[in-house]
N, C-alpha and C positions, 0 to 999 in steps of 0.2 A: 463848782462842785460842792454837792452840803457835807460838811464838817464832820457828819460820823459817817461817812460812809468810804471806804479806801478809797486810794488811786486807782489801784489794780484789782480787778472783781477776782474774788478766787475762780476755779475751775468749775465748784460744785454750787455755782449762784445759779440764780433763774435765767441769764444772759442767753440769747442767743450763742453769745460763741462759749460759754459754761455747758452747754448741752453739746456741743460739737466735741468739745474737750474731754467731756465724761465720754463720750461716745468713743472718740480716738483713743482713751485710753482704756477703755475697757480693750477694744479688738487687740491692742498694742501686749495687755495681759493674756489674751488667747492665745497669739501668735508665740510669743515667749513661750508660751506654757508648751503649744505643739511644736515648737525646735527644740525646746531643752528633750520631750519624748522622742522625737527622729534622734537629736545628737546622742543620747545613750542608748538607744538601738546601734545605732551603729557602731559607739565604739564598744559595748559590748558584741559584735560581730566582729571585730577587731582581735578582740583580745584571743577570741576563741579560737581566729585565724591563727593567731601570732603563736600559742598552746601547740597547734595542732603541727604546726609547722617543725616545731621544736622538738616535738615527739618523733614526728617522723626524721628528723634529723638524726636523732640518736637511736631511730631503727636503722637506719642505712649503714649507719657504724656498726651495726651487730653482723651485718649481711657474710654471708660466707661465700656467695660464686654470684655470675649474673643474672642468674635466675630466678635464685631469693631477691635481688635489687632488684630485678624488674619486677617483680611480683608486688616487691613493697611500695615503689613507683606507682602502679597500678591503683592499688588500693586507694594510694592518695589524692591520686589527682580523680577516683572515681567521689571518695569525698569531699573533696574539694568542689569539684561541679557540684555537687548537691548542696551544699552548705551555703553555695552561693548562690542557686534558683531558689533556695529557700529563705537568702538575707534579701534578696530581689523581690519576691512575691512579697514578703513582711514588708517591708520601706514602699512598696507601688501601694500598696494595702493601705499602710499610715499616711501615704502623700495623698491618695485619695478622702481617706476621712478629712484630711484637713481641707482638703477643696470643697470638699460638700457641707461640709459645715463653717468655710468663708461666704459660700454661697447663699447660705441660707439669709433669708431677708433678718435682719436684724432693724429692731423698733430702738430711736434715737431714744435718751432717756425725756420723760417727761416733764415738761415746766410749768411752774404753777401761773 
């Protein structure tokens, strides 16, 4: 092996496996990048859940017969279905961009 040149090629040489590597670590930056956006999607549906819940906790304590309870019931779980066809369609929506955009043909980088 001649004398200036390393042992070990870095990532970003002209090597065949240096283009595989840039390659791997580009898609590896993608994929981070679109779970870190799903992971705070969701736990901000979380939070909102965990709000919502709390709220209605301390409406049930105000309730005066069962009728106001059931009504306050009502309310909730008719929001509750919505807030979650709506955290459902957001997250298929975002799983989808990131399929279609794994999808898409990506060009290896090129070497001189």
């Amino acid at each position: 092996m001649p004398a200036d040149k390393p042992k070990y090629a870095s990532a970003d040489s002209a090597t065949p496996f240096g283009t595989i590597f840039t390659f791997n670590r580009n898609a590896l930056e993608a994929w981070a990048h679109k779970m870190s956006k799903l992971s705070r999607e969701m736990a901000q549906f979380m939070q909102s859940r965990l709000k919502e819940e709390a709220a209605m906790w301390e409406r049930l304590a105000t309730c005066q017969d069962a009728s106001e309870l059931l009504q306050c019931q009502s309310e909730f779980l008719a929001k509750t279905g919505t807030d979650y066809a709506e955290a459902a369609q957001k997250l298929s929506r975002l799983m989808v961009d990131f399929a279609n955009a794994s999808l898409k043909p990506h060009r290896a980088p090129e070497t001189d």
